[in-house]
N, C-alpha and C positions, 0 to 999 in steps of 0.2 A: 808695647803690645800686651804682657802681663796686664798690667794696669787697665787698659779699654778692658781685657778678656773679664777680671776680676770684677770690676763696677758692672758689666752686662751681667754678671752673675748672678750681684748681689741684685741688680735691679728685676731682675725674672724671679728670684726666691719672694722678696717682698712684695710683687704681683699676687704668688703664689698663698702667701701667708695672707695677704688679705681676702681674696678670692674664696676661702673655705667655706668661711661663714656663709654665702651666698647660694653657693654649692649644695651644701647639706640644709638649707631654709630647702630649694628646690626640690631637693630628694624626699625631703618629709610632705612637702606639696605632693606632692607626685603619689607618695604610697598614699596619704590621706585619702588621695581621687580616685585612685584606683580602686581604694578596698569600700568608696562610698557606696556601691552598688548592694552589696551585701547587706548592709545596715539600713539604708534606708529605706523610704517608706513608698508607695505609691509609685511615682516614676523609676526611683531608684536613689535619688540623690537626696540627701537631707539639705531642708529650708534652710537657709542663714540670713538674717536680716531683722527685720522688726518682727514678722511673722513664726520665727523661731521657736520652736518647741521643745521643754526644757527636755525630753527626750531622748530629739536629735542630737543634741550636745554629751548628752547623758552615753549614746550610743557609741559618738566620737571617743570619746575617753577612755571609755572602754576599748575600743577597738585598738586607740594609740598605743594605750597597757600594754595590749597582749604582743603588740610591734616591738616597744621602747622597754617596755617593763615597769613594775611598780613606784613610782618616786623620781622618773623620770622625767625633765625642766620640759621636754617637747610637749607633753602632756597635760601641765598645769595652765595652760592658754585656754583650755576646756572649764576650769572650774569657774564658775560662777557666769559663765559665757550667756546661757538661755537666760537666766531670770530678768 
């Protein structure tokens, strides 16, 4: 009985361990969208795509900074993103 209990254990931690990553990808999606309104331009939301303006990006970055902080890895998916 141990034994089943211990392996369901281990098996819901390593669910759990792998699952983060995922989790906080979403959470950063999330505050990203939320706080897009602010920063953008015209409707509200900044272009992404081919029509991208190096701006828009410019705006994201910044905006991330002041979430994550200066030198933070969520942040750097911004740099070079518009050109």
């Amino acid at each position: 009985m141990w034994r089943a209990l211990l392996g369901y254990a281990i098996g819901i931690a390593v669910i759990v361990v792998l699952a983060l990553p995922f989790g906080r990808e979403i959470e950063y999606r999330y505050e990203v969208w939320r706080h897009a309104d602010q920063i953008g331009e015209g409707s509200g939301r900044p272009t992404v795509g081919a029509q991208a303006r190096l701006s828009d990006f410019e705006r994201l970055r910044a905006r991330c900074i002041q979430i994550y902080g200066f030198g933070s890895t969520e942040c750097d998916r911004f740099l070079g993103a518009g050109e």
